[in-house]
C-alpha positions as CSV (number, residue, x, y, z in Angstrom):
1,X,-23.8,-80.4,29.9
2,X,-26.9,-82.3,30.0
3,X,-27.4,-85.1,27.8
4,X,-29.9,-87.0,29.6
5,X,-33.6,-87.0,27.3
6,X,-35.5,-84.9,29.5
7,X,-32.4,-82.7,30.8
8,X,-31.8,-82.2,26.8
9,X,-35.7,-81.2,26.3
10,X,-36.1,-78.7,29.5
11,X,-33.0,-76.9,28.0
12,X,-34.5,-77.3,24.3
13,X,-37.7,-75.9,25.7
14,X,-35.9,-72.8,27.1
15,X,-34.5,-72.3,23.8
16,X,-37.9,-72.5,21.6
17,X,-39.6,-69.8,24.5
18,X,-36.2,-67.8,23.5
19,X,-38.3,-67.9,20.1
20,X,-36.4,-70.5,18.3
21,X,-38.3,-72.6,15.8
22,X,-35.4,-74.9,14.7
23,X,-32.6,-76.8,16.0
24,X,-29.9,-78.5,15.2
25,X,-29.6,-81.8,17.3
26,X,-26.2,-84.1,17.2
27,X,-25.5,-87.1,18.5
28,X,-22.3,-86.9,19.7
29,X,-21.1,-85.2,22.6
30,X,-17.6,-83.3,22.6
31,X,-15.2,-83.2,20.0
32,X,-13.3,-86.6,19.5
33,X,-16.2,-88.4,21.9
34,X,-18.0,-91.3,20.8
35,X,-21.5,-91.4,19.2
36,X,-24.5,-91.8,21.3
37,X,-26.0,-94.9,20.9
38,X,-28.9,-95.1,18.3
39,X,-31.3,-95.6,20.9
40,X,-30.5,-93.6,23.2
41,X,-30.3,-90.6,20.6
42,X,-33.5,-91.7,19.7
43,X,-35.4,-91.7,22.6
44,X,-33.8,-87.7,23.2
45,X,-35.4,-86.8,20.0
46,X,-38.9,-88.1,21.0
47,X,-38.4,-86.3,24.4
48,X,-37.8,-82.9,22.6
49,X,-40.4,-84.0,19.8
50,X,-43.5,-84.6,23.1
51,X,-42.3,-81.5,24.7
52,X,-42.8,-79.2,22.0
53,X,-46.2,-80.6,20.7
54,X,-46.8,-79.8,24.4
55,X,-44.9,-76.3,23.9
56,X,-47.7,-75.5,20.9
57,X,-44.6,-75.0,18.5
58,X,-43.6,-76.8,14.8
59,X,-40.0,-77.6,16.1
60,X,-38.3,-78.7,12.7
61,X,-35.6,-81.2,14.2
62,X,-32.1,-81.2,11.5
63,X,-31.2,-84.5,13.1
64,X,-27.0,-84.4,12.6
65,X,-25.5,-87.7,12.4
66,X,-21.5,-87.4,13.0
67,X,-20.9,-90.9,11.5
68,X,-18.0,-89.3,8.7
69,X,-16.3,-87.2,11.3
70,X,-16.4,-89.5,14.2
71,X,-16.0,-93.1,12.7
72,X,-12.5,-92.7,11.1
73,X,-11.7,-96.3,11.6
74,X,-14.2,-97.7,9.7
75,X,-14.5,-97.8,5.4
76,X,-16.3,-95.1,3.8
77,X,-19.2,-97.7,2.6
78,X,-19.9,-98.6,6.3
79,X,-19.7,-94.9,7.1
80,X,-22.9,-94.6,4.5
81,X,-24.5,-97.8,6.1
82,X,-24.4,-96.5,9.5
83,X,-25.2,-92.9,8.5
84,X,-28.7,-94.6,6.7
85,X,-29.3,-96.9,9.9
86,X,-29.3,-93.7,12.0
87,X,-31.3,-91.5,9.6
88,X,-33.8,-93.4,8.9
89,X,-34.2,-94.5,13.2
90,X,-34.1,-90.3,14.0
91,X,-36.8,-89.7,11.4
92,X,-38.7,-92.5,12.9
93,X,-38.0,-91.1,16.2
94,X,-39.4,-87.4,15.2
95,X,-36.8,-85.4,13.5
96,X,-37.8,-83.5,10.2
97,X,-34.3,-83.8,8.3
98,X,-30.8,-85.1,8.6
99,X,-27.4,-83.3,8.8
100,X,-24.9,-86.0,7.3
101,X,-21.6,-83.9,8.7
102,X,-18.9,-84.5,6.5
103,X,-19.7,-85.6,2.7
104,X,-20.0,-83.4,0.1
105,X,-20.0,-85.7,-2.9
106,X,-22.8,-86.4,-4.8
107,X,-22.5,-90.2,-4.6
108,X,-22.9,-90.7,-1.2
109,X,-25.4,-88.1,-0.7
110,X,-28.0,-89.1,-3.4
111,X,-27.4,-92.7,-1.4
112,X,-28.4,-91.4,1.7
113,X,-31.1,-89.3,0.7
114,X,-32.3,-92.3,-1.4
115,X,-32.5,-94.9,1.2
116,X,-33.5,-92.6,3.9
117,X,-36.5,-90.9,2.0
118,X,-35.4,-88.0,3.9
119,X,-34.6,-84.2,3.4
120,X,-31.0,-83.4,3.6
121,X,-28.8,-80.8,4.8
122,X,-25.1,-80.6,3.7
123,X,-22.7,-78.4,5.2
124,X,-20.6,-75.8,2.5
125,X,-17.3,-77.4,2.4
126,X,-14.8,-77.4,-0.5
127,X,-15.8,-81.2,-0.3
128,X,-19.2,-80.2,-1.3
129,X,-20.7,-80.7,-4.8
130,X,-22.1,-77.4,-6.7
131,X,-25.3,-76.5,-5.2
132,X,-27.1,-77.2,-8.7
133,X,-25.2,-80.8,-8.2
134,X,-27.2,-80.6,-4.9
135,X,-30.3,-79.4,-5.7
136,X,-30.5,-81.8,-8.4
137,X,-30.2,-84.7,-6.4
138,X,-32.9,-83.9,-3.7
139,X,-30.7,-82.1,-1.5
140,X,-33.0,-79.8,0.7
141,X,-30.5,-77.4,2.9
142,X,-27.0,-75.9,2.3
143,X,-25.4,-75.1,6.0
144,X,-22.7,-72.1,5.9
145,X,-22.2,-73.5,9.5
146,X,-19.3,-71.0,11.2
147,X,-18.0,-70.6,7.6
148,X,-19.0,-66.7,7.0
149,X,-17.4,-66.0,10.9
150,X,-14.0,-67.8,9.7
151,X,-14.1,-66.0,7.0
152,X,-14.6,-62.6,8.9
153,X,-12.1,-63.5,11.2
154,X,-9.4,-64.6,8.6
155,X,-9.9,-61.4,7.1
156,X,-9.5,-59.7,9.9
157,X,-6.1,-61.6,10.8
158,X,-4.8,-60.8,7.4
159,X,-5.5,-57.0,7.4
160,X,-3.8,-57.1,11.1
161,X,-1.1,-59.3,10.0
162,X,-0.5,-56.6,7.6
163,X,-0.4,-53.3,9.4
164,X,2.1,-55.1,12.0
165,X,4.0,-56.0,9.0
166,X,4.3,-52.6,8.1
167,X,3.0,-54.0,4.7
168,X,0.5,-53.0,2.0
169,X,-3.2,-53.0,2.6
170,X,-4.5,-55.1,-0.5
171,X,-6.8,-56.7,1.5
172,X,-8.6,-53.9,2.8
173,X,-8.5,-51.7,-0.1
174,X,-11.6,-49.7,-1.6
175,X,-11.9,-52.0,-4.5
176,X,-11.3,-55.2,-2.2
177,X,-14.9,-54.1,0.3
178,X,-18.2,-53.2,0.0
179,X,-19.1,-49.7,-0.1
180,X,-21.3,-48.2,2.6
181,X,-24.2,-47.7,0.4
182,X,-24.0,-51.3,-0.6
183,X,-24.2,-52.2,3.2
184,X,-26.8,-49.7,4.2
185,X,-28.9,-51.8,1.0
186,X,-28.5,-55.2,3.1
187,X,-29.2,-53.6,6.6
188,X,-31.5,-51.1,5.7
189,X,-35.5,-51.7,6.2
């Protein structure tokens, strides 16, 4: 996997001719990997900024800082310090918001968003505040993130768990789903 500023923009570039108009951009690699270094993320979100001025397209950039979910050895308060040091650098750099992964609550949000000046996207968690609570405090994006696929797929893994258990079928029962004319309304032109 590239990671690399210009490797990261040629595949970025490949992505927006794909017709993409957004990305999400983190800066850390792998799960349980370190965090790139705040220049270093930097500089890759100036690289994909340049090329798509070049490409003719608005790129927004959600710049996701992984401070909460990577930095679990440090206090929550430094968590907020770092996560503002790195907003406010990847909004200098070029990106157009920032994707704090991990808190929900409105107190460390509305700090965030404060010192940072910046939009902010919040990922639906049960840690996350009300989206009213959100919206109140500035808070520009919710994320569903693979939320609605879990969901699907848990589902799914009940109803099976079910027929293999011989059991009933509360979960897929007519007053449990949607209806096919209330599908055909969401699918429909």
């Amino acid at each position: 996997m590239p990671n690399n500023p210009d490797e990261v923009a040629e595949n970025i570039r490949k992505v927006l001719q794909a017709g993409a108009v957004g990305i999400n951009f983190e800066d850390s690699t792998v799960e349980g990997s370190p965090l790139y270094p705040i220049e270093f993320q930097c500089e890759r979100i100036r690289t994909i900024r340049k090329m798509a001025v070049e490409e003719g397209i608005p790129l927004v950039i959600n710049a996701r800082i992984d401070v909460f979910v990577r930095r679990g050895e440090i206090s929550h308060a430094k968590k907020i310090e770092e996560t503002i040091v790195r907003g406010q650098a990847y909004i200098d750099a070029g990106a157009d918001c920032l994707y704090p992964m991990g808190p929900g609550d409105i107190e460390t949000l509305k700090k965030i968003r404060d010192e940072t000046k910046a939009p902010i996207n919040v990922y639906a968690s049960k840690a996350a505040a009300s989206m009213k609570e959100l919206e109140a405090i500035g808070v520009s994006r919710l994320s569903l993130g693979p939320g609605l696929i879990r969901a699907s797929l848990t589902t799914m893994k009940n109803v099976a768990q079910q027929l293999l258990d011989y059991g009933s079928y509360d979960s897929f029962s007519a007053e449990n789903i949607m209806t096919s004319d209330e599908i055909r309304k969401y699918i429909s032109p």
